[in-house]
C-alpha positions in Angstrom: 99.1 97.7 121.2 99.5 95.1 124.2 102.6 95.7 126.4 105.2 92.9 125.9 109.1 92.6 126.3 109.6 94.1 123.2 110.2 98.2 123.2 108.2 100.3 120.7 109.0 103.2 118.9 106.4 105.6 117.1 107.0 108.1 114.2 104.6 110.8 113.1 103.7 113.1 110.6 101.1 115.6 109.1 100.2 115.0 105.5 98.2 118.1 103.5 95.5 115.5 102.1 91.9 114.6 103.3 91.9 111.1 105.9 90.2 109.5 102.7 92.7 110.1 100.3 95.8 109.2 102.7 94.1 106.1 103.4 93.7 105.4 99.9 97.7 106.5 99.2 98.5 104.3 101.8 96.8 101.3 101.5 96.5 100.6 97.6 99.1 98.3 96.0 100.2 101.0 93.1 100.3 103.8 95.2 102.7 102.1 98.2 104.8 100.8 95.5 105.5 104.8 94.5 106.2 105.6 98.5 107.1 102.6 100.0 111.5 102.9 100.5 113.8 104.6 103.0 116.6 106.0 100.4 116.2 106.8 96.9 119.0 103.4 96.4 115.0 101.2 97.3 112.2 100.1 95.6 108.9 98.3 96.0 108.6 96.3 93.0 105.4 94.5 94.1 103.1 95.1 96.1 100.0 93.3 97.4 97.6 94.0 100.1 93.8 92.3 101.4 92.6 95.3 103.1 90.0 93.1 105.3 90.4 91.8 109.0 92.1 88.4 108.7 93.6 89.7 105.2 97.6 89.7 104.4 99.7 92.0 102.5 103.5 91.8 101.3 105.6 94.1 100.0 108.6 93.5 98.4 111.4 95.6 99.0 114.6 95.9 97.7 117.8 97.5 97.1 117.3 98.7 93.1 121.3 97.8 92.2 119.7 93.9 93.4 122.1 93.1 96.2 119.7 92.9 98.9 115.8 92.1 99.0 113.2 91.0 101.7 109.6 90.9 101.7 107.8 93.1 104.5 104.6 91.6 105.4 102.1 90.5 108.1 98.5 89.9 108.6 95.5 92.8 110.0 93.8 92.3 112.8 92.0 95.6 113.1 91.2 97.6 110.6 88.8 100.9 110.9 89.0 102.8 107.5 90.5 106.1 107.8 91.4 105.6 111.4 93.3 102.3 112.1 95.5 99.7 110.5 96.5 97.4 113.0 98.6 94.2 111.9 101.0 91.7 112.8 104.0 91.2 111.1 105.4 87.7 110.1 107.8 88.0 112.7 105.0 88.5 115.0 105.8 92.0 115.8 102.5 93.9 116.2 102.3 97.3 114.7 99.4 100.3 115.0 98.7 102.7 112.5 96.5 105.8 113.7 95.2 108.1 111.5 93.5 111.6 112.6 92.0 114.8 110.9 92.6 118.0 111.5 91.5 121.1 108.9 91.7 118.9 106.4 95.0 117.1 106.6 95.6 113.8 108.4 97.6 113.3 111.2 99.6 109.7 111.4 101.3 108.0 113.5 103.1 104.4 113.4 103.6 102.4 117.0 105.8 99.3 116.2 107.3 97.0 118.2 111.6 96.9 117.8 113.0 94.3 116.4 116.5 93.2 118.2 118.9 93.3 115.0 119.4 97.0 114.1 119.5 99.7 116.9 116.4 101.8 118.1 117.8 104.8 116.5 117.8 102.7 112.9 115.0 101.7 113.1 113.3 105.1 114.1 115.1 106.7 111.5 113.9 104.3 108.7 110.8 103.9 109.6 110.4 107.6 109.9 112.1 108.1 106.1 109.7 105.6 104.7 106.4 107.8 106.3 108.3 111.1 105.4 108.6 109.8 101.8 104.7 109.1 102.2 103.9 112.4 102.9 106.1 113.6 99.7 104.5 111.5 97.5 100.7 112.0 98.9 101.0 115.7 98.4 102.8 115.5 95.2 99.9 113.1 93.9 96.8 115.4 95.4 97.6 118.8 93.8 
């Protein structure tokens, strides 16, 4: 990630599945609509996602009572499989997605750049509940 105004914030965590089959969990349309929310109260009704340097995703999240809705999207610019996702958001805020193996889990971790709305802590803590909720539904799937 390049150094710019904008502060960045990283969470982390250690899923039980192979690099091959997180990648797979997090990258494919039907599984990130399963994972993809920060409370129980969200949803990812749709999801698409070109998986390819150049390519775009979107997915749409939204509060499930239907009072609040926004689409979370942004185009890759790196892409290694099983190692890096890197992409920039719509509203051009870069992000970098690492992912590492260790006795067969997978270690990752998400650098994004802050947006100046919510607080640091908010966004931390969201971002952090959607890859905890990730790792819940990646281990829950691979038994």
């Amino acid at each position: 990630m390049s150094a710019q105004d904008k502060p960045t914030i990283t969470v982390e965590v250690t899923v039980n599945v192979k690099p091959e089959k997180a990648w797979e969990l997090y990258n494919t349309p039907e599984h990130v609509q399963q994972w993809n929310n920060a409370s129980p109260d969200w949803h990812t009704p749709k999801a698409e996602n070109d998986l390819t340097e150049g390519g775009k995703f979107c997915y749409r999240m939204e509060a499930r009572d239907g009072s609040f809705g926004f689409d979370f999207s942004g185009t890759y610019h790196k892409i290694v499989p099983q190692k890096i996702l890197e992409y920039r958001m719509d509203d051009d805020r870069l992000v970098e997605v690492l992912f590492g193996s260790k006795d067969g889990k997978t270690d990752i971790s998400v650098t994004f750049e802050a947006e100046s709305i919510n607080s640091l802590e908010l966004q931390r803590d969201g971002w952090q509940a959607i890859l905890n909720n990730f790792k819940g539904y990646a281990e829950q799937v691979n038994k």
